[in-house]
C-alpha positions as CSV (number, residue, x, y, z in Angstrom):
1,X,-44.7,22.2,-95.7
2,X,-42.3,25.2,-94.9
3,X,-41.3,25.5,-90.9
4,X,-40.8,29.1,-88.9
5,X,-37.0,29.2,-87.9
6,X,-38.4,28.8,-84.0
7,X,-39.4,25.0,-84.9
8,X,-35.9,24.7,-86.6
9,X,-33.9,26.0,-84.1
10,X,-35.3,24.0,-81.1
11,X,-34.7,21.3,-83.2
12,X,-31.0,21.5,-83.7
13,X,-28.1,19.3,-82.2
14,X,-25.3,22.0,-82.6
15,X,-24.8,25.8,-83.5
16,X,-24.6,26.9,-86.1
17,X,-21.4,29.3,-88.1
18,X,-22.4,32.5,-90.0
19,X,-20.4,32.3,-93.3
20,X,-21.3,33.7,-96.9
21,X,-20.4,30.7,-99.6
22,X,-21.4,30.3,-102.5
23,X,-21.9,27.2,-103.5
24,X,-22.7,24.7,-106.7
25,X,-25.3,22.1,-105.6
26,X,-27.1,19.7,-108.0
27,X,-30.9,19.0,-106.8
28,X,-32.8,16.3,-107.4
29,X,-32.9,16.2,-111.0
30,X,-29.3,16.7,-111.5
31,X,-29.8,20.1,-112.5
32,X,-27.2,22.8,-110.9
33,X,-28.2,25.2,-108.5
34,X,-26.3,28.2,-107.2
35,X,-26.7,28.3,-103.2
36,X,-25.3,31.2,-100.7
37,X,-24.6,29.2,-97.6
38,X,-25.5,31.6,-94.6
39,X,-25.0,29.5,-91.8
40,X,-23.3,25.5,-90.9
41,X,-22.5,23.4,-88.6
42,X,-21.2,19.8,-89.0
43,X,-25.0,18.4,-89.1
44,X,-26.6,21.1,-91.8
45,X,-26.6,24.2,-93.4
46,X,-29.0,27.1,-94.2
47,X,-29.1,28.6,-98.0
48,X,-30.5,31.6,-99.7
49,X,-32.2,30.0,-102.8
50,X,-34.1,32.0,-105.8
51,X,-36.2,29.4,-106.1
52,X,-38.6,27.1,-104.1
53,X,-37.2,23.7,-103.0
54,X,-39.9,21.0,-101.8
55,X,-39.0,19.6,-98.0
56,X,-37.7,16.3,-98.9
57,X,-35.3,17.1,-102.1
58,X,-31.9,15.4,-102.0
59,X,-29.0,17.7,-102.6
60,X,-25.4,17.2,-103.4
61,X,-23.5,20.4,-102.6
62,X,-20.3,21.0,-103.0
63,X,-17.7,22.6,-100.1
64,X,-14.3,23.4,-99.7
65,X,-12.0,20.9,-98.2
66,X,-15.0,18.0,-97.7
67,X,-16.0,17.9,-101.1
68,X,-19.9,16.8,-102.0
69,X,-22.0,16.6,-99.2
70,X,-25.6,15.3,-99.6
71,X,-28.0,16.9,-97.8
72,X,-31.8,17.0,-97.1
73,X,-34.0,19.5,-97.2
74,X,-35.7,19.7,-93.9
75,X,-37.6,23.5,-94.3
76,X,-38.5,26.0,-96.8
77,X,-39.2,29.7,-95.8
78,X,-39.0,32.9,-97.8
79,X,-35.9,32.0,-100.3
80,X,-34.2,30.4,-97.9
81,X,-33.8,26.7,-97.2
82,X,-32.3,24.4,-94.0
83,X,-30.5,21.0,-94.9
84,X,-29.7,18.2,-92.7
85,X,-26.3,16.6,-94.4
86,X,-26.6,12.8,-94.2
87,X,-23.1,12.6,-92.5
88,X,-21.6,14.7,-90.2
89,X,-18.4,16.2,-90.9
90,X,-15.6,14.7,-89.0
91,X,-14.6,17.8,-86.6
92,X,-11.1,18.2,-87.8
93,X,-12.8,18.8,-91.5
94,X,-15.2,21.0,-89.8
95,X,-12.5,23.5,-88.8
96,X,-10.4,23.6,-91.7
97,X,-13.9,23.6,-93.9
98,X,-15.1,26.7,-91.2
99,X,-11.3,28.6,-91.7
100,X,-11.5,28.6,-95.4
101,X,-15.1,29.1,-95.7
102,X,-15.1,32.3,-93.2
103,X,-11.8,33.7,-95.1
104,X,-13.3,33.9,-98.1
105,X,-16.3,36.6,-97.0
């Protein structure tokens, strides 16, 4: 089931970064996907995604700087999608990620 942004939001540990990224992900069938990361933090990410993505699905997506992240899709709203990584990224990864990521907008 798809969650409003409110429900998301109170839910979150940290803030999150406005970027504009995109990024190759493979879902859960191993088939690519072309995501534009919005938004991060060290815990998740929110995507713009043509295409509907069940709550649940397993994603590896690939960043700058930390490489494949795996991530879980935790809502589904409107061509957008919010993903929980398994594993944080180590705060010193998170800036340099962050630096790069918000110099190439």
């Amino acid at each position: 089931m798809a969650l409003g942004n409110a429900a998301c939001a109170e839910s979150r540990v940290a803030p999150r970064d406005e970027v504009h990224y995109r990024a190759r992900a493979f879902g859960p069938d191993a088939r690519a996907l072309s995501l534009l990361v919005v938004n991060i933090s060290a815990q998740g990410l929110m995507a713009r995604y043509d295409h509907d993505l069940p709550v649940g699905a397993r994603l590896h997506v690939t960043l700058p700087v930390v490489g494949v992240v795996v991530a879980e899709v935790r809502w589904s709203l409107g061509g957008r999608i919010g993903c929980e990584l398994d594993r944080a990224i180590s705060v010193s990864d998170y800036y340099e990620l962050l630096a790069v990521l918000v110099a190439s907008r």
